[in-house]
C-alpha positions in Angstrom: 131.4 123.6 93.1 133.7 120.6 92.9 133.4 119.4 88.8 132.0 116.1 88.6 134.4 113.2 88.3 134.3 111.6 84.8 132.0 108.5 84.0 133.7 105.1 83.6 132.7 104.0 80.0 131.8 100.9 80.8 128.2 100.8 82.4 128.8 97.0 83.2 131.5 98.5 85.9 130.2 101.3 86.4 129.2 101.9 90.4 126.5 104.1 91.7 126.7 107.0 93.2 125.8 107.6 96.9 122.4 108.4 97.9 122.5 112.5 98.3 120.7 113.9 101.4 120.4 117.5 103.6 122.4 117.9 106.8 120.0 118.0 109.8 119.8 122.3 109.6 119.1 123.4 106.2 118.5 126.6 105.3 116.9 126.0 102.2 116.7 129.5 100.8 120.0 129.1 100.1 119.7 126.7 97.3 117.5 128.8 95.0 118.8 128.7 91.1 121.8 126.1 92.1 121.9 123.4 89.9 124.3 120.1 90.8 126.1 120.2 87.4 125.2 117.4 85.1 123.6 115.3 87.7 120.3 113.6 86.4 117.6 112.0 88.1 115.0 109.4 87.2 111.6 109.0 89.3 109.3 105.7 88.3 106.3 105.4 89.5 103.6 103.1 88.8 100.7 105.5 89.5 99.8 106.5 86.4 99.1 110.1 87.2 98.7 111.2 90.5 102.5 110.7 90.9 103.6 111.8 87.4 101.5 114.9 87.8 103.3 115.8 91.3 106.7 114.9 90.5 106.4 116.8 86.9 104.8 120.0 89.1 108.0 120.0 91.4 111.1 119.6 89.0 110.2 122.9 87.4 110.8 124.7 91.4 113.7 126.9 90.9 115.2 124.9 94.6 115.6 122.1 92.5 119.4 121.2 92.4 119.1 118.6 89.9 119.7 120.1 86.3 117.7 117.4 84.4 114.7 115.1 86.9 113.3 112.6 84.7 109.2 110.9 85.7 108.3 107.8 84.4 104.7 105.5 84.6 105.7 101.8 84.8 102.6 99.6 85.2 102.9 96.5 87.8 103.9 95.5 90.9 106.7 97.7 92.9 109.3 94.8 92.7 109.2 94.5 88.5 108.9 98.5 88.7 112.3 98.4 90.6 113.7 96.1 88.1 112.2 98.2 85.0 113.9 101.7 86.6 117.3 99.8 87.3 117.3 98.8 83.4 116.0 102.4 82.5 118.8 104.3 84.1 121.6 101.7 83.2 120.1 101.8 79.9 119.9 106.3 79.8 122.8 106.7 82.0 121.0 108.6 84.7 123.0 109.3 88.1 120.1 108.4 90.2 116.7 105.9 90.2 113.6 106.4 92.3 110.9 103.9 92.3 107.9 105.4 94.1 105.4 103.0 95.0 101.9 102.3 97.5 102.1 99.6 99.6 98.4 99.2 99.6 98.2 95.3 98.9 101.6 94.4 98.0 103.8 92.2 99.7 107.1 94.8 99.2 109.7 92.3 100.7 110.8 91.6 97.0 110.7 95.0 95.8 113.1 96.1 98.9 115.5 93.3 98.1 115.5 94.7 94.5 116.1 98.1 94.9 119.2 97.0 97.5 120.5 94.6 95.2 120.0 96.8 91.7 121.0 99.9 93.8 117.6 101.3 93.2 116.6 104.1 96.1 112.7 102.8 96.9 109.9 105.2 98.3 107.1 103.5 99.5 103.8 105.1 101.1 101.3 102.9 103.4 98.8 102.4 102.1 99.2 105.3 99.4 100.6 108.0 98.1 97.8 110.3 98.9 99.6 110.4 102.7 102.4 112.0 101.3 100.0 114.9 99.9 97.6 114.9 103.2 100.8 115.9 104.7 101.1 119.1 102.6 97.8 120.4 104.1 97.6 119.0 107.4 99.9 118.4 110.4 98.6 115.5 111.7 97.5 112.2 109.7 95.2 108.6 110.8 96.2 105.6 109.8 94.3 104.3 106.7 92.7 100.5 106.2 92.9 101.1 102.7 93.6 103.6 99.8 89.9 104.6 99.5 89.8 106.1 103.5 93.2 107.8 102.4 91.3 109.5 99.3 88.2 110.5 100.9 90.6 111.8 103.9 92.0 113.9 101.1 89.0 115.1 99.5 87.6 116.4 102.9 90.9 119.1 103.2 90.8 119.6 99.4 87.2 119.3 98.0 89.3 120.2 94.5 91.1 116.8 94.9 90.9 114.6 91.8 93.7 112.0 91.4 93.2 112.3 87.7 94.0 116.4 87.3 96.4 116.7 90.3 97.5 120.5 90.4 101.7 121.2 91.9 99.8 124.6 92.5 97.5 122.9 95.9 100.8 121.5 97.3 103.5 124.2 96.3 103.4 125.7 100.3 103.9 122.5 101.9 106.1 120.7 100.0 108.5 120.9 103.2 106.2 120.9 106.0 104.9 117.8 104.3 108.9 116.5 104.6 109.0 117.1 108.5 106.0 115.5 109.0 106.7 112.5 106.8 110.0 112.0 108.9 108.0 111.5 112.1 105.5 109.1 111.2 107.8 106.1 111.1 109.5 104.2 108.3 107.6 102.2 105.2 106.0 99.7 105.0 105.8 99.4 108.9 104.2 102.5 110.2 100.4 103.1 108.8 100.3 105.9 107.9 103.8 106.5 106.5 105.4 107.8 103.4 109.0 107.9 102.7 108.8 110.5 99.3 110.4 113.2 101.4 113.6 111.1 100.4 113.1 111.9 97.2 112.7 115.4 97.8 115.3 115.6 99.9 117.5 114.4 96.9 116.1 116.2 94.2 116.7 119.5 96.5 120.1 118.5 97.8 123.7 121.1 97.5 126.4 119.7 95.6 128.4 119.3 97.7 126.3 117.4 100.6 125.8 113.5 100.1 124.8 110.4 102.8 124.2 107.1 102.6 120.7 104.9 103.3 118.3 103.5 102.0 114.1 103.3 103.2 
């Protein structure tokens, strides 16, 4: 494992790393119990606990490379929750921010110009996050007029569904099934349906060694 170069003091200076990704074959069996040394990861979200619930569920999974994964509930719209998780990791020193965020009603233009120019990596879902977790359970998904059809669509594969007590445990076997499907739907916030958390994923389960550039 190549040792991690040395922070510049200076956050004002400071650049950002690039965004860390798989190559296109992964064998991700490989990647049980290794940890990126030192690297830390923050995920905001403004869904106050569907997402925290999921994203607290995953970074205990021993493929996690990340040694510390860090989930935060920000309230408002996704361009002042990119803002708020720039400040938070300038602010805690964290090598990466995630903003994870519905498109539902928003108008995301601002948020996307944020998280280019605040080096933020944005992961949007249309219309909601539930597409992301319909995607654990089933291979195909419809599009969705709002996040209501989405939910319902949920409950109907998992009558256990409640957004308010989300369980890791219903999702665990499909976390990457749910990642290939994700990548052929289309991009956010074009494509309805479409969900682009499998980025995150995709980061928080990435070797060392491997990084990419893009952003979504």
């Amino acid at each position: 494992m190549p040792t991690k170069a040395r922070r510049v003091e200076t956050r004002s200076h400071r650049t950002r790393p690039p965004r860390r990704g798989f190559p296109r074959e992964t064998d991700l069996t490989r990647r049980v119990n290794t940890r990126d040394e030192g690297r830390s990861v923050l995920i905001v979200t403004n869904g106050e606990r569907t997402e925290v619930d999921y994203f607290n569920g995953m970074k205990k999974e021993t493929w996690i490379t990340a040694v510390k994964v860090i989930v935060k509930f920000e309230a408002g719209e996704p361009a002042v929750v990119v803002l708020r998780a720039a400040a938070m990791r300038d602010e805690n020193d964290y090598d990466e921010a995630w903003v994870v965020c519905d498109v539902d009603e928003y108008d995301v233009t601002s948020a996307m110009t944020n998280a280019k120019t605040r080096q933020v990596e944005l992961a949007l879902s249309v219309p909601c996050f539930e597409v992301w977790l319909i995607l654990h359970l089933s291979e195909k998904c419809p599009g969705f007029n709002d996040c209501t059809q989405a939910d319902r669509y949920l409950k109907g594969l998992l009558p256990s569904w409640d957004k308010t007590a989300l369980r890791f445990s219903d999702y665990h076997d499909g976390v990457f099934d749910a990642m290939g499907r994700a990548k052929r739907l289309g991009d956010a916030p074009d494509a309805n349906p479409s969900s682009a958390v499998w980025r995150v994923v995709e980061s928080l389960s990435s070797a060392p060694e491997v990084s990419g550039n893009g952003n979504a």
